[in-house]
C-alpha positions as CSV (number, residue, x, y, z in Angstrom):
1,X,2.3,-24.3,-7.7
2,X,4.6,-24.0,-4.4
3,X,1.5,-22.5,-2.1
4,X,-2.1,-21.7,-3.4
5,X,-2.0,-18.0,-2.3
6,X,1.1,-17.5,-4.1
7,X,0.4,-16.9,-7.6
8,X,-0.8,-14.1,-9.9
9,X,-3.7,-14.9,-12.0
10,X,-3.5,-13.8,-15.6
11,X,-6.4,-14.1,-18.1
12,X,-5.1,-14.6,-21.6
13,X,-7.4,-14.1,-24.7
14,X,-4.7,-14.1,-27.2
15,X,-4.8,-10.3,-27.8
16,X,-1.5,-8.4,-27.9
17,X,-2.4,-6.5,-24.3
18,X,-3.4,-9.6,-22.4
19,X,0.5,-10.8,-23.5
20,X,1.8,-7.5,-22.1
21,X,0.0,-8.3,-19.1
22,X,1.4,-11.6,-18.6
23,X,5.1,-10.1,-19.4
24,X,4.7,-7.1,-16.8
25,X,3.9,-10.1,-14.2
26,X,7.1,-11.4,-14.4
27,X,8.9,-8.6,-12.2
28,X,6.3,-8.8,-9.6
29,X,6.4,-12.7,-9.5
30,X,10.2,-12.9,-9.0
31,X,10.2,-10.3,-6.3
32,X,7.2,-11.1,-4.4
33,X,8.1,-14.8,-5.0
34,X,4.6,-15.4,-6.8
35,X,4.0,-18.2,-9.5
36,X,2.0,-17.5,-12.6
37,X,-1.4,-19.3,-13.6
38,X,-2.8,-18.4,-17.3
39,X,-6.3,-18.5,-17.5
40,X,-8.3,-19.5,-20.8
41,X,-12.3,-19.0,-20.3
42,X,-13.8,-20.6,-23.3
43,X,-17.3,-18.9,-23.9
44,X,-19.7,-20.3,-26.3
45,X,-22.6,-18.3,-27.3
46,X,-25.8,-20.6,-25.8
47,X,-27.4,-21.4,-28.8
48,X,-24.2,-22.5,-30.6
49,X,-22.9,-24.6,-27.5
50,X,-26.4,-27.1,-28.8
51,X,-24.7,-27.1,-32.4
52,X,-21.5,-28.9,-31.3
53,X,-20.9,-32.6,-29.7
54,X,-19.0,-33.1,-27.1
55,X,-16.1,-34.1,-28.6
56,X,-15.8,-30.9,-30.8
57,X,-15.7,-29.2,-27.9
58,X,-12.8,-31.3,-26.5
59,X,-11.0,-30.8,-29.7
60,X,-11.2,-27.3,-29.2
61,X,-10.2,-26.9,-25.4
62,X,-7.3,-29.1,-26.6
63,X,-6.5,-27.0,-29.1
64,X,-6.6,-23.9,-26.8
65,X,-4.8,-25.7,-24.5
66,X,-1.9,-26.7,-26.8
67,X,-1.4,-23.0,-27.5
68,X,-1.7,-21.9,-24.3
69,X,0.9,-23.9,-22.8
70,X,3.0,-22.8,-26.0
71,X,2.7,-19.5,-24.2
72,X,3.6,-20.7,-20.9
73,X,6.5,-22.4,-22.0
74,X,8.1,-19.2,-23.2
75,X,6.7,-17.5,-20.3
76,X,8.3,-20.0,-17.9
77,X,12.0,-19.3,-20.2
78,X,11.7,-15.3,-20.0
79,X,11.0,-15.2,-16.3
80,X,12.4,-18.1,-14.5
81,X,8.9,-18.4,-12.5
82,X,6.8,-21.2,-12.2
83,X,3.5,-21.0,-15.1
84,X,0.7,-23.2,-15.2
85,X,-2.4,-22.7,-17.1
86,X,-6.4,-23.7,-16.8
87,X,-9.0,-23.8,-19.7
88,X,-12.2,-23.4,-18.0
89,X,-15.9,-22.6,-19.3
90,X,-18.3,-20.3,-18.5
91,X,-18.3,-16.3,-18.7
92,X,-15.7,-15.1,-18.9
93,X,-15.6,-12.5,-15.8
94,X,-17.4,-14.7,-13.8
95,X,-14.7,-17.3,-14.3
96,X,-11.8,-15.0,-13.6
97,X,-13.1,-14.3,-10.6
98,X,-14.5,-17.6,-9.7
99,X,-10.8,-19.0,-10.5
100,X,-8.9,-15.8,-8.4
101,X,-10.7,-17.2,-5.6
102,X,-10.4,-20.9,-5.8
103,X,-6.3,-20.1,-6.1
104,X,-6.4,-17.2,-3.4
105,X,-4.8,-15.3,-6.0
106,X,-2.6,-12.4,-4.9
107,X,-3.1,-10.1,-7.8
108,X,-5.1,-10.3,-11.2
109,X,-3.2,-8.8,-14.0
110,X,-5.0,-8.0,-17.3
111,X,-5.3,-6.1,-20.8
112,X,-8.2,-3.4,-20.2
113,X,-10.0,-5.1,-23.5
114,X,-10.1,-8.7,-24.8
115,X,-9.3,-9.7,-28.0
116,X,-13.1,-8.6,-29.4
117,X,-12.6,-5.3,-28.3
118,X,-9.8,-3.8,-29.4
119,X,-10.7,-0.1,-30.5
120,X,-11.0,1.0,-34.0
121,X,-9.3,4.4,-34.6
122,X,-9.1,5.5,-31.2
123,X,-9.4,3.8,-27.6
124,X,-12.8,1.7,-26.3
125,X,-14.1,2.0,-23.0
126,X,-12.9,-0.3,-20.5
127,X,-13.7,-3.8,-22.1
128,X,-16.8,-5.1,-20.2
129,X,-15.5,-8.4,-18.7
130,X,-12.3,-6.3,-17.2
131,X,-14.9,-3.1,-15.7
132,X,-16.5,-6.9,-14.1
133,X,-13.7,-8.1,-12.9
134,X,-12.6,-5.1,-11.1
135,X,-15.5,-4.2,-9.5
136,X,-15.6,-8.2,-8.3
137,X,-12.3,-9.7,-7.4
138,X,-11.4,-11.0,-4.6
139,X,-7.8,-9.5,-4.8
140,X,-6.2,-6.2,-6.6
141,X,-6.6,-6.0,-10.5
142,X,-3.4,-4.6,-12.0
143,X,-4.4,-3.4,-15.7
144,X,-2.7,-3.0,-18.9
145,X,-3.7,-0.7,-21.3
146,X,0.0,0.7,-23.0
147,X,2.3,-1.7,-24.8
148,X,5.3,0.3,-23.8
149,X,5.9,0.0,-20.3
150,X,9.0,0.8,-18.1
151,X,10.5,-2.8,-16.4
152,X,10.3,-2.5,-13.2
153,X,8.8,0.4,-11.0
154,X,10.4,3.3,-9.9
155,X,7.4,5.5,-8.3
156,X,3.7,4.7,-7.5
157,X,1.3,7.3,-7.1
158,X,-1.0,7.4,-4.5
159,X,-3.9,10.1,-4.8
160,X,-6.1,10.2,-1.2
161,X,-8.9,12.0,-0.6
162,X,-11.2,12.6,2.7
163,X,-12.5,9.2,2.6
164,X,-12.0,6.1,5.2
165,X,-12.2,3.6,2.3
166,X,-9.1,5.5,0.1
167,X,-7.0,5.2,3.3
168,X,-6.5,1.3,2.8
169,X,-4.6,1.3,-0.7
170,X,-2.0,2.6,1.8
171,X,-0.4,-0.6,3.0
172,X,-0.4,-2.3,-0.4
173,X,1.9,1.0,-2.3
174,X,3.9,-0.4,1.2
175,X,4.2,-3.8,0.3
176,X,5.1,-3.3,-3.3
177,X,7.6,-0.3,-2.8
178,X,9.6,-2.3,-0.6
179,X,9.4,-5.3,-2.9
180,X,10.7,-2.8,-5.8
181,X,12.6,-0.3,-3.9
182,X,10.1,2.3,-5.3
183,X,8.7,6.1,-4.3
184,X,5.5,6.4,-2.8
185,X,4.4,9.8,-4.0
186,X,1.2,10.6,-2.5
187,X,-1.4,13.7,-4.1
188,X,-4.3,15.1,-3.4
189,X,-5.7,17.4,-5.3
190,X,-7.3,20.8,-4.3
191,X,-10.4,22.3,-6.0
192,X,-10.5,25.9,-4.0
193,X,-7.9,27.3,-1.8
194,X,-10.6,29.3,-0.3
195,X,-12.3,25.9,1.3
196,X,-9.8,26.5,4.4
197,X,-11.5,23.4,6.4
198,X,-10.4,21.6,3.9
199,X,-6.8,22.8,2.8
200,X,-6.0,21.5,6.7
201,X,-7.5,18.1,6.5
202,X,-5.8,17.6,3.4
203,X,-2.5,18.7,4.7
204,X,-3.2,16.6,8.0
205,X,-4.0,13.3,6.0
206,X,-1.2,14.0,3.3
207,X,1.4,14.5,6.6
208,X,0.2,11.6,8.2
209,X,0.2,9.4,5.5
210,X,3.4,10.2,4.6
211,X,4.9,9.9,8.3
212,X,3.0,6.7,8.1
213,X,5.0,5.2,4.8
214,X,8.4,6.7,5.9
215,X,8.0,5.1,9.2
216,X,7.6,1.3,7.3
217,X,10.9,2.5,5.3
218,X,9.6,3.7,2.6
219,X,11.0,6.7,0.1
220,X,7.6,8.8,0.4
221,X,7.2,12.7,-1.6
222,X,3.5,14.2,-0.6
223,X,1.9,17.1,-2.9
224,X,-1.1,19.0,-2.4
225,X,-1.6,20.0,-6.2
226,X,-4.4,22.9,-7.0
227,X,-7.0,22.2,-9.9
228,X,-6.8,24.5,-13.0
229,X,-9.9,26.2,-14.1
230,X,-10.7,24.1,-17.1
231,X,-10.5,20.6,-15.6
232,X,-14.4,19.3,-14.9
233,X,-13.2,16.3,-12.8
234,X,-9.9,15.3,-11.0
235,X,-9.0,11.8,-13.0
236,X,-7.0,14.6,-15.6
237,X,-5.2,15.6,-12.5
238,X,-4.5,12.8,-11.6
239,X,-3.4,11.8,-14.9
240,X,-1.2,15.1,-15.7
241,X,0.8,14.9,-12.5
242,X,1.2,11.3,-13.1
243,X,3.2,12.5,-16.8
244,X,5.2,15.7,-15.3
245,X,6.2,13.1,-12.7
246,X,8.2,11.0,-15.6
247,X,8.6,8.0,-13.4
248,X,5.3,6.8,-11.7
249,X,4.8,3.3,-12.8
250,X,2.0,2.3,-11.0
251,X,-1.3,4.4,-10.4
252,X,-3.0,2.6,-6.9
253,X,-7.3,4.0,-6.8
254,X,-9.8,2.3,-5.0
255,X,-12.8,1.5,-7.2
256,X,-15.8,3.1,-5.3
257,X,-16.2,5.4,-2.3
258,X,-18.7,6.1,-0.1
259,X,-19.4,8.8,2.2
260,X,-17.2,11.3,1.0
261,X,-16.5,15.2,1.6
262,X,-14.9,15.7,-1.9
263,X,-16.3,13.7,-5.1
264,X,-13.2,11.6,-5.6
265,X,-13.0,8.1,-7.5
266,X,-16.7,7.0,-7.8
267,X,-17.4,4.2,-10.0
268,X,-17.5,6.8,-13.4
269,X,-13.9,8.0,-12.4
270,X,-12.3,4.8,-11.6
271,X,-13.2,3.4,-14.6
272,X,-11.9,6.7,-16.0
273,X,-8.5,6.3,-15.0
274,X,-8.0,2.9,-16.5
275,X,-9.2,3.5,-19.9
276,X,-7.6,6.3,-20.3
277,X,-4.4,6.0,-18.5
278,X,-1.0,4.4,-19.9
279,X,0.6,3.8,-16.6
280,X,-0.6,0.5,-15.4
281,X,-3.5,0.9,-12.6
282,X,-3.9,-1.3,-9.4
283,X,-7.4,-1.4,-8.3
284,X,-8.5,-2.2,-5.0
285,X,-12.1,-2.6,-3.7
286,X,-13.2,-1.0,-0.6
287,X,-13.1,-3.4,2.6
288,X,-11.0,-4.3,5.4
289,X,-7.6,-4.6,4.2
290,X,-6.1,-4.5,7.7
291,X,-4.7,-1.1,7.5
292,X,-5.9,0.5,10.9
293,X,-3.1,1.7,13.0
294,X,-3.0,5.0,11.5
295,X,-6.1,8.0,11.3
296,X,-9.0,5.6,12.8
């Protein structure tokens, strides 16, 4: 790899998403200038890891090895990047985000499932080592959970609420709208127009916010966008204004507030969002991302 920090770290199981993953990377390498690194965690249950010597279990990383770099290969055709790969062992979560931080990875980008479990006659919750992974990683997690996905991005929605913690998904929509020459359009989303208090905060934050994105030379549209009476929670508002949009191709959420004057992305609804949604999610964990010049 050129330089450590400049590489996206995708963990590959095999299964059909965690390919889709590695394919959407391949925009977001080129124009960010990132190289790829596939991951392989090899997991053997504990009481089967006794059954097998040492060299069946070289055999077998070899083996996964052989067809990983058959992967990487292609993937190193398709995109014109730079791809290496790693086999390590361990569990598997604790390995992506053991790895992510070794490498200083800019962005994780993976299926919302692995390979053992895929959904039968409907969708799954989010798979358990991704729902780790996110709430872990040292860097943004970028999911996949659609194979049909536009190349490229065109718009990223932003939804805010009151919260310090939302505020600092701001500066990376920056960073990868200017990379794409992409729309921010930032939401918030209004539960009673009778809470006047906070119909003007809202409107304050989604002015200033946009002000903010414009002024780094960003395309920014804001929306202040009313609940219907049947929703119970915002993540379907979220998600319908996301489909009348017709070209968001990137949903940015932080995974957990804190002190917060509307309920708005707690752990529940995060998780939410990426299970459910098609558009690929970015998710951020709350902490200093260096976005402080604007609303301290």
């Amino acid at each position: 790899m050129s330089e450590l920090t400049n590489n996206i770290l995708i963990p590959v199981d095999f299964n059909d998403l965690s390919l889709i993953a590695m394919e959407q990377s391949y925009n977001l390498g080129r124009l960010i200038g990132l190289d790829l690194v596939l991951l392989y965690v090899y997991e053997e249950p504990g009481l089967l890891r006794g059954l097998f010597s040492e060299d069946d279990f070289l055999k077998r990383k070899a083996k996964i090895e052989e067809s990983l770099g058959t992967i990487a290969e292609k993937a190193r055709k398709d995109s014109g990047l730079d791809v290496s790969i790693m086999v390590r062992e361990g569990k598997v979560h604790t390995e992506i985000i053991r790895v992510a931080d070794i490498l200083q990875s800019r962005f994780i980008m993976m299926g919302t499932r692995s390979q053992d479990e895929d959904s039968i006659g409907g969708r799954t919750p989010i798979g358990a080592n991704t729902s780790r992974v996110i709430r872990s990683a040292p860097c943004p997690v970028i999911t996949i959970n659609n194979p049909h996905l536009y190349k490229g991005c065109r718009s990223i929605l932003l939804p805010l609420d009151l919260t310090q913690e939302t505020r600092q998904k701001v500066n990376k929509a920056i960073e990868i709208a200017k990379h794409f020459n992409a729309t921010v359009k930032v939401m918030s989303a209004l539960w009673s127009k009778n809470n006047e208090a906070v119909v003007y905060q809202l409107n304050v934050q989604l002015k200033q916010v946009k002000d903010f994105i414009e002024a780094a030379g960003v395309k920014c549209q804001a929306e202040l966008v009313e609940a219907g009476g049947k929703e119970k929670s915002l993540v379907p508002i979220i998600l319908r204004y996301a489909k009348e949009q017709g070209d968001i191709d990137l949903i940015i959420i932080m995974t957990q507030q804190e002190l917060s004057l509307i309920e708005f992305f707690v752990s529940s609804s995060a998780q939410e969002i990426i299970r459910i949604s098609d558009i690929p999610v970015m998710s951020i964990i709350p902490r200093d991302l260096g976005f402080t010049s604007m609303m301290s």
